[in-house]
Every structure is written in C-alpha cells, then in structure tokens.
MITORDO-817690 format. One line per 10 residues: number of its first residue (from 0); their letters; for each residue x, y, z negated of N, C-alpha, C. Coordinates in steps of 0.2 Angstrom, whole numbers, plus 2048, in hexadecimal, padded with zeros to 3 digits. Layout:
N
NUM	A	X/Y/Z/X/Y/Z/X/Y/Z ~ ...
***
This chain:
116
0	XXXXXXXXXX	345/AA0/9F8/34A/A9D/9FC/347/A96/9FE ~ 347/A96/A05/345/A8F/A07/34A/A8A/A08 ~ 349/A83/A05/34D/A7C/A05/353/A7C/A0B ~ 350/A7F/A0F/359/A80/A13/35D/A85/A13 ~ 35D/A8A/A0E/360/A8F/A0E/364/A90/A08 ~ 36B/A90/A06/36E/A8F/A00/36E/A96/9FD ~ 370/A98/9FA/371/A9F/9F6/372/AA1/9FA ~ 379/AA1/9FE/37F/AA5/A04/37B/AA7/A08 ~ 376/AA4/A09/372/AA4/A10/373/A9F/A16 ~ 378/A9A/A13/37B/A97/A1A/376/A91/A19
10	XXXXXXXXXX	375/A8D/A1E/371/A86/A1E/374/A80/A1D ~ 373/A7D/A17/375/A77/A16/375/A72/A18 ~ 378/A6E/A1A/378/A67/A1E/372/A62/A1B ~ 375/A61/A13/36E/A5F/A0D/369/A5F/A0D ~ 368/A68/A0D/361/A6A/A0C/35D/A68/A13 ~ 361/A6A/A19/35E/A68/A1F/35C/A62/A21 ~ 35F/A5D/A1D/35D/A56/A1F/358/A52/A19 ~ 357/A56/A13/353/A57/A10/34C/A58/A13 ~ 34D/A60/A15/347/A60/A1A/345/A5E/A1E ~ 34A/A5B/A21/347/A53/A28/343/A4F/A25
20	XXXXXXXXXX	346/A4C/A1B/344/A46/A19/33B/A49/A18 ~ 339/A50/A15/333/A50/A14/32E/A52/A1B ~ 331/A54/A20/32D/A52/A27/32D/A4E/A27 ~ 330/A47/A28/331/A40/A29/329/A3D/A23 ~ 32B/A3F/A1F/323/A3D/A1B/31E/A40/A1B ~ 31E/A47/A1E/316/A47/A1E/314/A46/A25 ~ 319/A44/A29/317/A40/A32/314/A39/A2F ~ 319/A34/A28/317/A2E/A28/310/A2F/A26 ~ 30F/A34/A22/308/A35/A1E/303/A34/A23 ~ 305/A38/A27/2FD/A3B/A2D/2FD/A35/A30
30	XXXXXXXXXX	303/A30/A31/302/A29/A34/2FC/A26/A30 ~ 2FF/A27/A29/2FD/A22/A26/2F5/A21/A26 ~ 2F2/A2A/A23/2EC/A2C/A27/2E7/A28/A2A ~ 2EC/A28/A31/2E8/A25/A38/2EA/A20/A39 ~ 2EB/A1C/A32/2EC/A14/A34/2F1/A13/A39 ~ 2F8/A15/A3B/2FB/A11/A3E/300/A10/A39 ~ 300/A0A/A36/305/A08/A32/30D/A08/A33 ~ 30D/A05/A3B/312/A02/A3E/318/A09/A3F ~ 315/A10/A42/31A/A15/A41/31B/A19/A39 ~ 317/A16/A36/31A/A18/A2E/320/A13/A2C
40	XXXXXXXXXX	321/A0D/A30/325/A08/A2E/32B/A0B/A32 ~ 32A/A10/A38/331/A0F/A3E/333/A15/A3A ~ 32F/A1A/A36/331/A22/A33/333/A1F/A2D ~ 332/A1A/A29/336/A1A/A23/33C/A19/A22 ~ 33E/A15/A2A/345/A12/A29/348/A19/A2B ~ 345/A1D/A2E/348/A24/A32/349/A28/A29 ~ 343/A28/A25/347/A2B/A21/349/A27/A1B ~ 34C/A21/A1A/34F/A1E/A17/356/A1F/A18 ~ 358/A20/A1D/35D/A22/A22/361/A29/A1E ~ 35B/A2D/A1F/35B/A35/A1E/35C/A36/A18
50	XXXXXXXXXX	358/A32/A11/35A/A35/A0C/362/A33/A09 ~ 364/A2C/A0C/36A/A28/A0C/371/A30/A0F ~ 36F/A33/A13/373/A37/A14/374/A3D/A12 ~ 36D/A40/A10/36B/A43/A09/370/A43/A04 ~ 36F/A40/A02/36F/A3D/9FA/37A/A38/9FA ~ 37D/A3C/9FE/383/A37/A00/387/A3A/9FC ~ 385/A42/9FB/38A/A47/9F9/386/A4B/9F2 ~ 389/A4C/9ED/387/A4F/9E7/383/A54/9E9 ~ 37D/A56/9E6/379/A5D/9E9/37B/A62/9E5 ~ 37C/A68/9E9/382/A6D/9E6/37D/A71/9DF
60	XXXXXXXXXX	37D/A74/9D9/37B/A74/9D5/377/A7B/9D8 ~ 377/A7F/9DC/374/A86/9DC/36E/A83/9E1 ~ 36D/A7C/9E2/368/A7A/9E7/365/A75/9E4 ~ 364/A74/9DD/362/A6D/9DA/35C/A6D/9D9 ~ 357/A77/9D7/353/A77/9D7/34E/A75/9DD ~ 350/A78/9E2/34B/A76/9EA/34F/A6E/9E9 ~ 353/A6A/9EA/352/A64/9E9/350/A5F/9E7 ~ 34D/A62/9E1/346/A62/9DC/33F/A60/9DC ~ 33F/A68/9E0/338/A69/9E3/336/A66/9E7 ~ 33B/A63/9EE/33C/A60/9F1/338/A5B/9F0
70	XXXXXXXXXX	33E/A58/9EF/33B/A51/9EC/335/A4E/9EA ~ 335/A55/9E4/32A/A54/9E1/327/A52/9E6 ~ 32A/A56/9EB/325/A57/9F0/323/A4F/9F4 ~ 32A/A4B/9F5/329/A48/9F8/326/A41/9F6 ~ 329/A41/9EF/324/A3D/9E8/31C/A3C/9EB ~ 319/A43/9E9/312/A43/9EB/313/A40/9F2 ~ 314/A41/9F7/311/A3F/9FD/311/A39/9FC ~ 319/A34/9F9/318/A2D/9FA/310/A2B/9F4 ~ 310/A2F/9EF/30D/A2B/9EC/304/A2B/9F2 ~ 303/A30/9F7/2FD/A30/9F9/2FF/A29/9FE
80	XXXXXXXXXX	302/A2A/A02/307/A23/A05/304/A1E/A02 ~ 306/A1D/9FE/303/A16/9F8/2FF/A15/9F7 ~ 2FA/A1A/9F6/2F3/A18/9F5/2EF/A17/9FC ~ 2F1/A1A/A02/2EC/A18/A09/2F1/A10/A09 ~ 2F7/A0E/A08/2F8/A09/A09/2F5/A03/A05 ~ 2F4/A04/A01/2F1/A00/9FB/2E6/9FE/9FD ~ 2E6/A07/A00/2DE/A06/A03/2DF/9FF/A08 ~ 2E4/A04/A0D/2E5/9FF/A14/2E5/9F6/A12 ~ 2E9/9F6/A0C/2EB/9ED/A0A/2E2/9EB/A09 ~ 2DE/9F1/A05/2D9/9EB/A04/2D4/9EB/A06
90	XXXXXXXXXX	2D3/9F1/A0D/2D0/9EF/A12/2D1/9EA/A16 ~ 2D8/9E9/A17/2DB/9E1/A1C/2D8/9DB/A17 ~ 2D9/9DC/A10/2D5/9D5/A0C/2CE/9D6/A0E ~ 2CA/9D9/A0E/2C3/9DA/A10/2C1/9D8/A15 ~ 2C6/9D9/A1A/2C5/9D7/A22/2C6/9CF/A22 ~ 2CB/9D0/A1D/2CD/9C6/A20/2C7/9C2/A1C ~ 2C5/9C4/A16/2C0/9C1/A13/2B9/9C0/A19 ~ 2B7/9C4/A19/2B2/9C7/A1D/2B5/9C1/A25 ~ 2B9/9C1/A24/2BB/9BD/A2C/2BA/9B7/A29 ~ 2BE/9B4/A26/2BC/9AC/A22/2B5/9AA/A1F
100	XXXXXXXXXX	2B1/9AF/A1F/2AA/9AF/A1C/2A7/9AE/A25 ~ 2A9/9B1/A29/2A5/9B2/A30/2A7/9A9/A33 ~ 2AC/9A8/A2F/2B0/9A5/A34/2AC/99D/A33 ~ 2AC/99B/A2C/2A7/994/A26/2A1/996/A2A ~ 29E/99C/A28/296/99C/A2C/297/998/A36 ~ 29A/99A/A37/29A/998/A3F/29D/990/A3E ~ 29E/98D/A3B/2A3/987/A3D/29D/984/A39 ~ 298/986/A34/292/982/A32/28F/982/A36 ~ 28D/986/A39/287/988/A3E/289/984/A45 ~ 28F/981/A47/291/97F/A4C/290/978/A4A
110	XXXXXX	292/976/A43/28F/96D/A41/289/96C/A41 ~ 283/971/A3F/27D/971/A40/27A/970/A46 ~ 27D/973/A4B/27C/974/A51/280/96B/A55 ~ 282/96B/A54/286/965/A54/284/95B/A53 ~ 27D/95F/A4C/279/958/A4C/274/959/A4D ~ 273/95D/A51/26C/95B/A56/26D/95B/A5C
***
C-alpha cells in the first residue's frame, strides 16, 4: 500500500500532504547537495507549513504505520541535511580564517612596502 492510499483505496488529504512534506525534502537535500543553501531555507518554510497541516488532525489509526515509515523516512534525510550543513558551516570557518590569514599577510607586506 503506498502512503496515499488508505485501506478503502480512497486518497487521503494526510497522507498526500505527507507525500508533499517528503518531496519537499528530498528537493531541500539535492539543494543542499549543490550548495544552494538559500532554496533549502525557501523549501523549509514550504514544508514547515505542510507538516503544520499534516499533523492538524489526529492520524486515523489504519495509517499510523505508513506514517511511521514516513516519517523514518524523513528523519534520515534531515539527519543527512545536517550533516552537509554542518560540512558547509566549517568550510565557511575555513574560508574566513584563510581570509583573515590572506588578509594580515597583505597589510604587513603593504607596511613593509610602505618604509621604503
């Protein structure tokens, strides 16, 4: 049985917007990927939004298990999420050190240059 599909057969409003929340993160993921932070920040509020409407109404008990799995599912992504964002934070520390390092050498080398 796939996440939109209740026992009946009929499609859930829940489970489909559930579905949305976990499109929604594996798009933020492939941003994340490809370093563009800035549309991982516009898709969370997009499913910040979605799991808010999710999660408004009790999940009917014959769907608790797929909204489980779900879930798991979504868990790992963020946790991979968090770790390229955690890479990304300390390569931006590496850049900026590396920047302030470039930056001392040149403003010595400019007073050197300066007393002769």
């Amino acid at each position: 049985m796939s996440i939109t599909t209740t026992l009946s057969g009929e499609t859930s409003t829940q489970a489909k917007t559930l579905a949305h929340v976990l499109l929604i993160t594996e798009q933020m993921l492939s941003f994340a990927r490809g370093d563009d932070w800035g549309s991982v920040t516009e898709l969370e509020e997009q499913r910040r939004e979605a799991l808010a409407d999710c999660f408004s109404d009790p999940i009917p008990q014959a769907q608790s298990n797929i909204f489980s799995e779900a879930l798991a599912a979504m868990l790992h992504m963020n946790e991979e999420l968090i770790s390229l964002l955690e890479a990304a934070k300390a390569e931006v520390a590496v850049k900026r050190t590396d920047q302030r390092h470039t930056s001392k050498s040149l403003g010595h080398y400019l007073d050197v240059e300066n007393e002769h």
